[in-house]
N, C-alpha and C positions, 0 to 999 in steps of 0.2 A: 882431035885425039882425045882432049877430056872435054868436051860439047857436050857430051850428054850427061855426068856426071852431076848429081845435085851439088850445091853451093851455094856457103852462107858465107858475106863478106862482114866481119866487125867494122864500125864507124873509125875506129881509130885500133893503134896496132897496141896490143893488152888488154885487150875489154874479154875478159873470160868467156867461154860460149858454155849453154847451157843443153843439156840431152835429158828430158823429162817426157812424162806421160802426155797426151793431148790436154787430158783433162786435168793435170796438173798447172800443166801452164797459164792455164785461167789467173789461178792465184795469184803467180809472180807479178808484180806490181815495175821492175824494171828501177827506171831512175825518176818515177814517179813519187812523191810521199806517200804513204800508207791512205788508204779511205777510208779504212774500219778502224777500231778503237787499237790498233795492232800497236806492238811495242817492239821495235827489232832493234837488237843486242847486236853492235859488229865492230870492229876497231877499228878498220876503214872509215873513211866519214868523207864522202863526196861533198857534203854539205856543213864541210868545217866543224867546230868545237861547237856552236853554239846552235847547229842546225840539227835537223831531223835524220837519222838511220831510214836507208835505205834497203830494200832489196840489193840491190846493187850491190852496198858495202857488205852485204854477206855471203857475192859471188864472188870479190875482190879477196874476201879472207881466204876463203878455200881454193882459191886461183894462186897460192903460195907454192902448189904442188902440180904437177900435170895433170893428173887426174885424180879428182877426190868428189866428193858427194855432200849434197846440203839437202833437209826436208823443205819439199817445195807440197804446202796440205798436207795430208795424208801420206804421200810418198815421199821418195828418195828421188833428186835427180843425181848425175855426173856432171861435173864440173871440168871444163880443160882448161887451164891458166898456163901462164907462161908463154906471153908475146904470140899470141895468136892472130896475126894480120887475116886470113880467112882461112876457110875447111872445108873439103871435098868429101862427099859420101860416094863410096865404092862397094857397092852390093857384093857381096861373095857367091859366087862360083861352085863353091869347094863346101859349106858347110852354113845352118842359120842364121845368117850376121850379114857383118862388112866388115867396113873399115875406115875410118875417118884419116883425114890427111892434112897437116898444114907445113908447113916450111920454115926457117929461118933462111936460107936463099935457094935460091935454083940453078941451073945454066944460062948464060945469055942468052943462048940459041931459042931460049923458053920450057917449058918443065917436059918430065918426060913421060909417057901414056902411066897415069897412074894404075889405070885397071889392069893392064902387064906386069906393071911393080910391083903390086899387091899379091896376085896370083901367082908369082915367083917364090912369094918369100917363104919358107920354111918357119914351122911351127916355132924352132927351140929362135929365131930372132925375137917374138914376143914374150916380155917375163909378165908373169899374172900380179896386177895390181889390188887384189884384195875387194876391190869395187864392182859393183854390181848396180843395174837399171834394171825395172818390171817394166817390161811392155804391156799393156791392153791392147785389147781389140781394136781401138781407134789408131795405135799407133804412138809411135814417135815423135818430137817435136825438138831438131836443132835449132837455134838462135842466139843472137849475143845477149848477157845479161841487161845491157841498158836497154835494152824493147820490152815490151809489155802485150798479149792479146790484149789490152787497151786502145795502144795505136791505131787500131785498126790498119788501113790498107799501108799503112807506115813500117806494122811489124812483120820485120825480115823475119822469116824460117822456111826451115827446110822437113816438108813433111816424110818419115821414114815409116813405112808399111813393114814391116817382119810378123811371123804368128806372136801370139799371144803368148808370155814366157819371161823367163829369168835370165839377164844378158849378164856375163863376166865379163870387164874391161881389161886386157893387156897393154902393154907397151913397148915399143921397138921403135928404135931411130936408124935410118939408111944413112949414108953419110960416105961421101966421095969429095974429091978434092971441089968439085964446082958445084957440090949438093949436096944441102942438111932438111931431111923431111922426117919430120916425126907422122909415125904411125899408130894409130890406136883402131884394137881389134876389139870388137864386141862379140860375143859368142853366146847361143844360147846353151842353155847349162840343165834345164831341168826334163830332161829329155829321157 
């Protein structure tokens, strides 16, 4: 039912996932320390009072909201925090985007076609979150903040193809007695 749907799973459940350019992700350094002369400013501190700011601790700051934005280079990424055990990418159908998908629980039975749930849903259940991602031509890049294009064949992502363009992030939660899924819509915008 969702077999073909890309997925990125976080190592542990709260580790914020990141939605940035290809070529942005180069820079994110993860839960590595810095290698250039970098100075990062976070309140978070993976590495206690007395240790080095992280990448990380400045995906953890903005993981305070569901969806919010940190410069990752030259760019803007999207941030989704808030107990993110993993994330479904669901292509749309219907207009230039998707739709990203994670849970706080499911049904027993196990979850249900997310690509139906999605295509279901009516515009006015997303409220527009102010937030925005530039896609390039290379594309998309999901992952959880403590990975790194460092890792190599280590770091988890999920590569997202859409044209080249200005995405809007919404947000909408489904929610039945045996199921809480939160939804975030990307849409292109500069059309």
């Amino acid at each position: 039912m969702n077999e073909d749907l890309k997925f990125v799973c976080a190592e542990s459940s709260g580790v914020p996932i990141l939605l940035c350019t290809a070529e942005a992700a180069e820079y994110w350094e993860g839960i590595s320390e810095p290698i250039s002369d970098r100075i990062i400013e976070a309140n978070f501190d993976l590495n206690g009072p007395d240790g080095v700011h992280l990448d990380y601790d400045r995906a953890c700051d903005a993981a305070e909201d569901y969806i919010s934005t940190i410069p990752i280079g030259s760019s803007q990424a999207l941030v989704f925090g808030e107990e993110i055990p993993s994330m479904y990418w669901v292509p749309s159908s219907r207009f230039i985007g998707g739709h990203f998908i994670t849970w706080v629980y499911l049904p027993e039975e196990g979850p249900p076609d997310f690509r139906e749930l999605v295509e279901a849903l009516p515009d006015k259940f997303f409220y527009a979150t102010g937030h925005t991602v530039a896609c390039t031509k290379k594309g998309l890049l999901l992952f959880p903040s403590t990975h790194s294009h460092m890792d190599g064949e280590y770091f988890e992502s999920v590569e997202i193809k859409l044209p080249a363009g200005e995405y809007a992030a919404a947000l909408g939660f489904y929610e039945t007695p045996d199921t809480s899924i939160r939804v975030i819509k990307i849409q292109r915008q500069d059309l």
